[in-house]
MINUDO-726376 format. One record per atom (N, C-alpha, C): atom name; residue in three letters; residue number from 1; x, y, z. Coordinates in nm, 4 decimals. Layout:
<nodes>
+------+------+-----+----------+----------+----------+
! atom ! rest !  nr !        u !        v !        w !
+------+------+-----+----------+----------+----------+
!   CA !  ALA ! NUM !        X !        Y !        Z !
...
+------+------+-----+----------+----------+----------+
</nodes>
This chain:
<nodes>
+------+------+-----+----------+----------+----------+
! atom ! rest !  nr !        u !        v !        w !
+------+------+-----+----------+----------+----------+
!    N !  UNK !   1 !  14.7376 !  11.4043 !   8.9315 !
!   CA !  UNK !   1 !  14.6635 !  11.4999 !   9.0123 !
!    C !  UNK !   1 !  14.6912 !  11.4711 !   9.1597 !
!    N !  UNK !   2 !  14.7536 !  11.5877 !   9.2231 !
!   CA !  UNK !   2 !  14.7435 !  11.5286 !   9.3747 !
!    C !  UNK !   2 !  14.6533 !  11.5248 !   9.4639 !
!    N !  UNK !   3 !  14.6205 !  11.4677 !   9.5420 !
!   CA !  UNK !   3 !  14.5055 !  11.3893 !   9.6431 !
!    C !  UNK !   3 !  14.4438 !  11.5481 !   9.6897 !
!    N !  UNK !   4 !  14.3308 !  11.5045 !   9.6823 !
!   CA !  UNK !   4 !  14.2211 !  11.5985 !   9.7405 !
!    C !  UNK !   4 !  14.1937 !  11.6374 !   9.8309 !
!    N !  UNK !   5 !  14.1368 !  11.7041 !   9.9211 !
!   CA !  UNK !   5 !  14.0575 !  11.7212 !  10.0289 !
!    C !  UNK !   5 !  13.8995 !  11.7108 !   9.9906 !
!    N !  UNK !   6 !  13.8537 !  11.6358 !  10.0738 !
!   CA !  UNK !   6 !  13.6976 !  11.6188 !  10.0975 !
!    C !  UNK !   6 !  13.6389 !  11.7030 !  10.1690 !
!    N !  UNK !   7 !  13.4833 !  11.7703 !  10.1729 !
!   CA !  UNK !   7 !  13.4034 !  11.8595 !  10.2209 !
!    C !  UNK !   7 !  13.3406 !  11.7786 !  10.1632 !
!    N !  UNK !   8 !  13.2572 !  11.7390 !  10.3054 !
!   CA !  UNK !   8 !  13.1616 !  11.6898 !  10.2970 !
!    C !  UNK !   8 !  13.0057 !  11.7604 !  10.3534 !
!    N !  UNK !   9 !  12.9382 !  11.7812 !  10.2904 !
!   CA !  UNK !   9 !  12.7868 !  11.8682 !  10.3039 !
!    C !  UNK !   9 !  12.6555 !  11.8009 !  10.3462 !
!    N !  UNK !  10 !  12.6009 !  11.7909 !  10.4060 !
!   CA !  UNK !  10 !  12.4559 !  11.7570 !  10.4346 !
!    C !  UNK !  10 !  12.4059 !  11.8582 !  10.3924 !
!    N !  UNK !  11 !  12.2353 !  11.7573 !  10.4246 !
!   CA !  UNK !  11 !  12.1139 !  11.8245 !  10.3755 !
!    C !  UNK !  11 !  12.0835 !  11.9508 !  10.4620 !
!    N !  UNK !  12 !  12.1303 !  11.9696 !  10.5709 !
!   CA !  UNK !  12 !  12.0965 !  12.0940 !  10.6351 !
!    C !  UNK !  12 !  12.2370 !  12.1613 !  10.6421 !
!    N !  UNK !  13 !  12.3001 !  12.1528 !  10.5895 !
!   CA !  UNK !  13 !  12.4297 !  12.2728 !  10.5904 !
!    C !  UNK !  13 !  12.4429 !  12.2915 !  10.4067 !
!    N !  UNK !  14 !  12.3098 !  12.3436 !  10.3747 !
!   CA !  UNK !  14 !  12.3777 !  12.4111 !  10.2441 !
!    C !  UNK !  14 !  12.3293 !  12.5633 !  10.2662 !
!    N !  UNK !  15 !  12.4629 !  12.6264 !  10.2660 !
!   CA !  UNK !  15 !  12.5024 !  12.7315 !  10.3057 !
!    C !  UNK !  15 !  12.6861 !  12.8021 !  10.1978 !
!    N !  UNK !  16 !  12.6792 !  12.8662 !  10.1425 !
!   CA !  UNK !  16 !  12.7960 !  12.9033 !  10.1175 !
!    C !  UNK !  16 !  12.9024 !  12.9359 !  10.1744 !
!    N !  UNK !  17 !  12.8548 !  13.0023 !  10.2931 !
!   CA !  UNK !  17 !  12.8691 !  13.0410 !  10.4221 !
!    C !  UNK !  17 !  12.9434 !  12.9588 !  10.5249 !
!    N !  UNK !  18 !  12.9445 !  12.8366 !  10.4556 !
!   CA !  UNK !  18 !  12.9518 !  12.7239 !  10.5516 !
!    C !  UNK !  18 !  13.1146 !  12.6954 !  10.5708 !
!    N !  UNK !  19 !  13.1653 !  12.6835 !  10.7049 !
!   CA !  UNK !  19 !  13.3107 !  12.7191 !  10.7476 !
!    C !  UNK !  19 !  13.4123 !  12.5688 !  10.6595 !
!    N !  UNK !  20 !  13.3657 !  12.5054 !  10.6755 !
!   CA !  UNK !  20 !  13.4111 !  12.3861 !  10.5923 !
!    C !  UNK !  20 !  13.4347 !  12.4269 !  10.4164 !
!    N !  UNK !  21 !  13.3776 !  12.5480 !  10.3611 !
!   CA !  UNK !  21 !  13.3929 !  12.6084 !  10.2308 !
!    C !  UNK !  21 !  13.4717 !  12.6684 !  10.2382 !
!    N !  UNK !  22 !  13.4160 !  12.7638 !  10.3162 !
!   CA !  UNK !  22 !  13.4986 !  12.8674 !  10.3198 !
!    C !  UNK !  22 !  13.6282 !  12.9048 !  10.3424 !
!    N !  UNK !  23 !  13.6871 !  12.7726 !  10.4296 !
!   CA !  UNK !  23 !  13.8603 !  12.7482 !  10.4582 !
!    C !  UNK !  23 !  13.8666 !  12.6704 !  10.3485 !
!    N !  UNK !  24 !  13.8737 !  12.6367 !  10.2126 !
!   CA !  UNK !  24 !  13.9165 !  12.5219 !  10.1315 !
!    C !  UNK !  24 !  13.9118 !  12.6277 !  10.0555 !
!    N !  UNK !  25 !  14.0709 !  12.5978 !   9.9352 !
!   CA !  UNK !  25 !  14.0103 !  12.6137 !   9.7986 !
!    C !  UNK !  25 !  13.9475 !  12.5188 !   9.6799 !
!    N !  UNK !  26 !  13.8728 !  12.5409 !   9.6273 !
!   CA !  UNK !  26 !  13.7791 !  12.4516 !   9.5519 !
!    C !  UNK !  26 !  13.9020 !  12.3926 !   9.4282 !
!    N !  UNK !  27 !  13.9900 !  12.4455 !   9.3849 !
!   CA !  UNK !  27 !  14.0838 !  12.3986 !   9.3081 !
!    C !  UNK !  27 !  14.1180 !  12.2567 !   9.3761 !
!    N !  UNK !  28 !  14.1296 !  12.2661 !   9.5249 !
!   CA !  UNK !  28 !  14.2382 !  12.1319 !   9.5850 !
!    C !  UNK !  28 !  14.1187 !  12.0766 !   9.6627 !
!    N !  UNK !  29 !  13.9813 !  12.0781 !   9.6450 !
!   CA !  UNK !  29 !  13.8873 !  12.0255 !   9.7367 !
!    C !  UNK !  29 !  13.7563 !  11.9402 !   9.6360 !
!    N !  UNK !  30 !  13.7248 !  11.8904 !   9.6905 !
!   CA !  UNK !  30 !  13.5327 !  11.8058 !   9.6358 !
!    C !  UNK !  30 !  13.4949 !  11.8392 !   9.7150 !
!    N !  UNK !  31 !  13.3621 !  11.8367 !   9.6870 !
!   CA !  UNK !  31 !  13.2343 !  11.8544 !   9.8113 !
!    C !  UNK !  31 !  13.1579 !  11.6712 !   9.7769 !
!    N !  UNK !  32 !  13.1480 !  11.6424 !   9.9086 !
!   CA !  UNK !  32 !  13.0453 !  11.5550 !   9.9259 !
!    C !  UNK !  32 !  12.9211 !  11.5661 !   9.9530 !
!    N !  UNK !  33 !  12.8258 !  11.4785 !   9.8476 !
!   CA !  UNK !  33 !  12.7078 !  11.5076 !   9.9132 !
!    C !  UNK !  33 !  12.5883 !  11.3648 !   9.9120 !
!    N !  UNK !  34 !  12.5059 !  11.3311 !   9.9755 !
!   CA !  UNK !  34 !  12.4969 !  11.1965 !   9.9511 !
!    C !  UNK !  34 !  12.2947 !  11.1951 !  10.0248 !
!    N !  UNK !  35 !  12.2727 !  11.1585 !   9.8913 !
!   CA !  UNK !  35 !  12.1263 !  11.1541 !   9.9137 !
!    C !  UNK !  35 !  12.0831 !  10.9816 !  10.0011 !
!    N !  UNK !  36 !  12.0389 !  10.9560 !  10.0990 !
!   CA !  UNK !  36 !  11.9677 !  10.9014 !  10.1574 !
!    C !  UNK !  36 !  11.8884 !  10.8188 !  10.1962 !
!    N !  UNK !  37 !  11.8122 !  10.6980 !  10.1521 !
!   CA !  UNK !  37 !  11.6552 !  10.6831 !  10.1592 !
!    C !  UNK !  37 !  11.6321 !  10.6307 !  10.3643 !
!    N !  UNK !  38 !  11.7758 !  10.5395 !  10.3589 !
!   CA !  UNK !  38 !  11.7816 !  10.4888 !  10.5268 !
!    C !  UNK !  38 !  11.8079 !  10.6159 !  10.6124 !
!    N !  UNK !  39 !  11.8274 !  10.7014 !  10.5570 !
!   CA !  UNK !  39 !  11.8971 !  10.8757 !  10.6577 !
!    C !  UNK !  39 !  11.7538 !  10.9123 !  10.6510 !
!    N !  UNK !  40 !  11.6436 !  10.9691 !  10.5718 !
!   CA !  UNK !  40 !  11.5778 !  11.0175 !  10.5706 !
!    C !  UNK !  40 !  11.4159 !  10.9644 !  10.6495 !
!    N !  UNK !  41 !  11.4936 !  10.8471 !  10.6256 !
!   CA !  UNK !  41 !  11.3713 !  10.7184 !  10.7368 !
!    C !  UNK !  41 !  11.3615 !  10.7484 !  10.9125 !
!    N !  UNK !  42 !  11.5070 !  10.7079 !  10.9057 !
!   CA !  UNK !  42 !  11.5696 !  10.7563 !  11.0083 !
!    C !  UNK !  42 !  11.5237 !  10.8607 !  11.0844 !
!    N !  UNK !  43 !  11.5267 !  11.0067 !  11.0174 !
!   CA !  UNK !  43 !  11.5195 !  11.0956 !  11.0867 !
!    C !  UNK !  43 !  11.3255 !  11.1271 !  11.1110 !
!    N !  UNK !  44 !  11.2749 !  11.0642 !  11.0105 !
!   CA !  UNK !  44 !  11.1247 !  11.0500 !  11.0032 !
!    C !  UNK !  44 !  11.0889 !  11.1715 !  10.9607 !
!    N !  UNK !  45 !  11.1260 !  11.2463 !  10.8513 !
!   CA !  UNK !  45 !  11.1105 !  11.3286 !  10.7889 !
!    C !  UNK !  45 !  10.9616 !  11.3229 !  10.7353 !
!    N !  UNK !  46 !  10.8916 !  11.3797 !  10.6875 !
!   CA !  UNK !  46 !  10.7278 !  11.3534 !  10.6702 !
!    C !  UNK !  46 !  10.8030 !  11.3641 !  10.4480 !
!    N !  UNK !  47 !  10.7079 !  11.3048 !  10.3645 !
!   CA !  UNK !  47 !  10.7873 !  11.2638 !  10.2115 !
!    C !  UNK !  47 !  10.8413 !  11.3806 !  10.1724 !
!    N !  UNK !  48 !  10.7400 !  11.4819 !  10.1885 !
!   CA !  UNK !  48 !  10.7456 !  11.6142 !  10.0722 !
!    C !  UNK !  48 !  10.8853 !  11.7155 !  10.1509 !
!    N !  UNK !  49 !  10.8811 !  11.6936 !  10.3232 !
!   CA !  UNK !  49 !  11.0397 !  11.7822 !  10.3478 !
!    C !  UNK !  49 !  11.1593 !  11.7031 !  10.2823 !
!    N !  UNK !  50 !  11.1457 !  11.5272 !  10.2728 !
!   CA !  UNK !  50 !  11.2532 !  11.4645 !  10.2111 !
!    C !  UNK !  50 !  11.2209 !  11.5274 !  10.0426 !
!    N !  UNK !  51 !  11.1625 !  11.5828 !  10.0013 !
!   CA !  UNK !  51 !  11.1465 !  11.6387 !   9.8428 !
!    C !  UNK !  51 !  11.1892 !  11.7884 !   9.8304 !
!    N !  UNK !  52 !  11.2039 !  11.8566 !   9.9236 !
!   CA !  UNK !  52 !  11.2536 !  11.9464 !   9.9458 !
!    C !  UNK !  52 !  11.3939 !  11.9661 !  10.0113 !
!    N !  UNK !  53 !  11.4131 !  11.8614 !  10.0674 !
!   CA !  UNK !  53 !  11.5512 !  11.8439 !  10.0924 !
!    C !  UNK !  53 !  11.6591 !  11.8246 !   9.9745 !
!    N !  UNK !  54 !  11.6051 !  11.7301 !   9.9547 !
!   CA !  UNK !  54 !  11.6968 !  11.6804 !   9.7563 !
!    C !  UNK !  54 !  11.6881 !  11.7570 !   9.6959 !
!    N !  UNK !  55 !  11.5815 !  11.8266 !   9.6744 !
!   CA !  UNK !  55 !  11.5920 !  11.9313 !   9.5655 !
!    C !  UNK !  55 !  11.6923 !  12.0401 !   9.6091 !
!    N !  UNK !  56 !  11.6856 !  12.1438 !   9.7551 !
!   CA !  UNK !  56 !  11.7768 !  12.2190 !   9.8035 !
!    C !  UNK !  56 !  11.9491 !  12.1337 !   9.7387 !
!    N !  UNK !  57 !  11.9059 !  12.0103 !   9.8138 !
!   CA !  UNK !  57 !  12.0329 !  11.9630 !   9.7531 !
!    C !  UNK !  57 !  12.0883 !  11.9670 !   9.6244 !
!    N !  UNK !  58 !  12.0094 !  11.9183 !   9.5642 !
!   CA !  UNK !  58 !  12.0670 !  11.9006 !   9.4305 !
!    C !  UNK !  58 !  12.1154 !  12.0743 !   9.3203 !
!    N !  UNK !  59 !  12.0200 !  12.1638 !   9.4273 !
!   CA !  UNK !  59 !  12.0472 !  12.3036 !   9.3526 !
!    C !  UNK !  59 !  12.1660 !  12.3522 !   9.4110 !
!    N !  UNK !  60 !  12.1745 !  12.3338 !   9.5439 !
!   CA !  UNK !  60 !  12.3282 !  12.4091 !   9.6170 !
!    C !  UNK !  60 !  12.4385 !  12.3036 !   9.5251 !
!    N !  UNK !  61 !  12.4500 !  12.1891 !   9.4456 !
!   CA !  UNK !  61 !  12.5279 !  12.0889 !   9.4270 !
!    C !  UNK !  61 !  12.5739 !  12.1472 !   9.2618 !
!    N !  UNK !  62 !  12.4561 !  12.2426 !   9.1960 !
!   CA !  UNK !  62 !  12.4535 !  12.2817 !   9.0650 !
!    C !  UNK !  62 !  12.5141 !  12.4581 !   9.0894 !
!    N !  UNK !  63 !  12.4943 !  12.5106 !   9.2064 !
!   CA !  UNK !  63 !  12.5589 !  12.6480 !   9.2291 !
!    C !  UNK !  63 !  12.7111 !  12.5976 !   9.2609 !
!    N !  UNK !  64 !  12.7217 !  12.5181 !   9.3777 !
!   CA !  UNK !  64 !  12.8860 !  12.5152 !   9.3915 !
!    C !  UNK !  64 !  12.9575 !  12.4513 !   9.2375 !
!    N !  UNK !  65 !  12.8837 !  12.3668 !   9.1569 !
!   CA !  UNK !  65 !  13.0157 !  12.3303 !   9.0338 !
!    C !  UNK !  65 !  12.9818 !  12.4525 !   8.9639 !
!    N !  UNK !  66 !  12.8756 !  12.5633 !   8.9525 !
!   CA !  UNK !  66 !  12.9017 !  12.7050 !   8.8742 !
!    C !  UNK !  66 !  12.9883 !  12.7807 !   8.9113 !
!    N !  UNK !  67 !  13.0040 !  12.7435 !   9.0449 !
!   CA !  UNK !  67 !  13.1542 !  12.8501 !   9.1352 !
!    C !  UNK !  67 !  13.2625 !  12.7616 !   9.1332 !
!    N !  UNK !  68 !  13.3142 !  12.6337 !   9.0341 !
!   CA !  UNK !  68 !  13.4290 !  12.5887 !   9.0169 !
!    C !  UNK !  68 !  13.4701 !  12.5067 !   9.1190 !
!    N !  UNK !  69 !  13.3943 !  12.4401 !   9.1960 !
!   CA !  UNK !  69 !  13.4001 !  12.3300 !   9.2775 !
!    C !  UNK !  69 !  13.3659 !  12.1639 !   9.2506 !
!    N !  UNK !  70 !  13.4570 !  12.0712 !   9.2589 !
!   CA !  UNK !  70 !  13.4565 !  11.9476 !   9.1891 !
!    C !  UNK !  70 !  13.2977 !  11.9381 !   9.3097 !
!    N !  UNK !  71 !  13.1550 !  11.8331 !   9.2384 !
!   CA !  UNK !  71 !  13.1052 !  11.7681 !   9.3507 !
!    C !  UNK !  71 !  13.0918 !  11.6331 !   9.3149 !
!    N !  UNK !  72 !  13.1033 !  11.5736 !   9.3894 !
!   CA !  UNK !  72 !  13.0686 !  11.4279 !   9.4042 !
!    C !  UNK !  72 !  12.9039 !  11.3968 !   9.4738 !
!    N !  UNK !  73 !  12.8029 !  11.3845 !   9.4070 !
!   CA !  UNK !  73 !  12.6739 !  11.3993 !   9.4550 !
!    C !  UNK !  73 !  12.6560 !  11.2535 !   9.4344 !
!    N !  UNK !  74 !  12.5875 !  11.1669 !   9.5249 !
!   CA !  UNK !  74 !  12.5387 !  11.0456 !   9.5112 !
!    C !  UNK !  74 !  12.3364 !  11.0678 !   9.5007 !
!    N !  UNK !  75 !  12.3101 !  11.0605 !   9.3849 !
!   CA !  UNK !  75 !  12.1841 !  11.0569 !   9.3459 !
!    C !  UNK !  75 !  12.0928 !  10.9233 !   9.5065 !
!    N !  UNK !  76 !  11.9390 !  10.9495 !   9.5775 !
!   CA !  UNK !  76 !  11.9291 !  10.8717 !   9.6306 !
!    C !  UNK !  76 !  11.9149 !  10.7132 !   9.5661 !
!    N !  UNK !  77 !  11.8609 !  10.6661 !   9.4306 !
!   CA !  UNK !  77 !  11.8534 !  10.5693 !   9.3350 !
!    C !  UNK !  77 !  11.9723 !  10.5205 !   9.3233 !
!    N !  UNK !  78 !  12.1099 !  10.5649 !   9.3953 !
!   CA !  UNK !  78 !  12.2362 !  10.5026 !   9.3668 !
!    C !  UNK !  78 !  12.2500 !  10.4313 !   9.5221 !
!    N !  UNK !  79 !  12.1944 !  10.5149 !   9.6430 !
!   CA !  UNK !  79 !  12.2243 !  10.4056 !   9.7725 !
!    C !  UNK !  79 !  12.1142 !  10.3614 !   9.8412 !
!    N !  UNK !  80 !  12.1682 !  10.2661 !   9.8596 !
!   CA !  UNK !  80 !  12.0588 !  10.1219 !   9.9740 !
!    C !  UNK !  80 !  12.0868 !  10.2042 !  10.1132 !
!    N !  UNK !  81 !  12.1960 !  10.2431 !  10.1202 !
!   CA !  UNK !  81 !  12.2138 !  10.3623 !  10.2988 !
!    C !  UNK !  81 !  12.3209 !  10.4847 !  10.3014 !
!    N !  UNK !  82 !  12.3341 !  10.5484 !  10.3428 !
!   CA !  UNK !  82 !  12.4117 !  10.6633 !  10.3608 !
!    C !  UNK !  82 !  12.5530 !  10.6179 !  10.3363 !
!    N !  UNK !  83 !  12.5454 !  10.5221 !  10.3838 !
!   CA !  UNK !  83 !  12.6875 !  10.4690 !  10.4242 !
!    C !  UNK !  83 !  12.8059 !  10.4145 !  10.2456 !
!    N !  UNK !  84 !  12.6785 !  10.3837 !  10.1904 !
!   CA !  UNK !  84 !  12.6805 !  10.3252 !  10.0711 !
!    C !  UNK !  84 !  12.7669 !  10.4432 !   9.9426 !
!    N !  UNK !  85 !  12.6699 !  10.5616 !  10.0370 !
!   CA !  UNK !  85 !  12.7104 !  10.6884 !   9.9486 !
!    C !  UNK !  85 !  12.8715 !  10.7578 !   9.9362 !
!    N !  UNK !  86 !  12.9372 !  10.6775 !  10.0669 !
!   CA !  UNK !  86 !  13.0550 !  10.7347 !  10.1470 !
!    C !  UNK !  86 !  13.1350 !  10.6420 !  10.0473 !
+------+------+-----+----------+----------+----------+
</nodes>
């Protein structure tokens, strides 16, 4: 298989719309996406927008592999920091 291109997505750019999609084809691309607990500290999110964030996430993550896009989603229970997720 030859090497990929990465798209990588945050919690506030789920958008289909989003110019980083929209120039890729999903055949030769992943989407990244990477849940948080030190990002979400960080930004001092109050719990329930970080519960609404993941969830947005995790549904835009279940629409793009219905539209034939590889994703690579890092669940937050898999990283100690963002960085972890990369």
């Amino acid at each position: 298989m030859p090497d990929m291109n990465t798209v990588w997505i945050l919690g506030d750019q789920l958008s289909s719309q989003h110019a980083a999609l929209a120039q890729t084809n999903p055949r030769a691309s992943r989407v990244l996406m990477v849940e948080s607990k030190a990002r979400g500290s960080r930004l001092r999110y109050h719990k329930l927008k970080l519960v609404l964030v993941y969830s947005a996430m995790r549904h835009f993550a279940r629409d793009l592999r219905q539209q034939g896009w590889e994703v690579d989603y890092h669940l937050i229970n898999d990283n100690a920091t963002f960085e972890d997720g990369l």
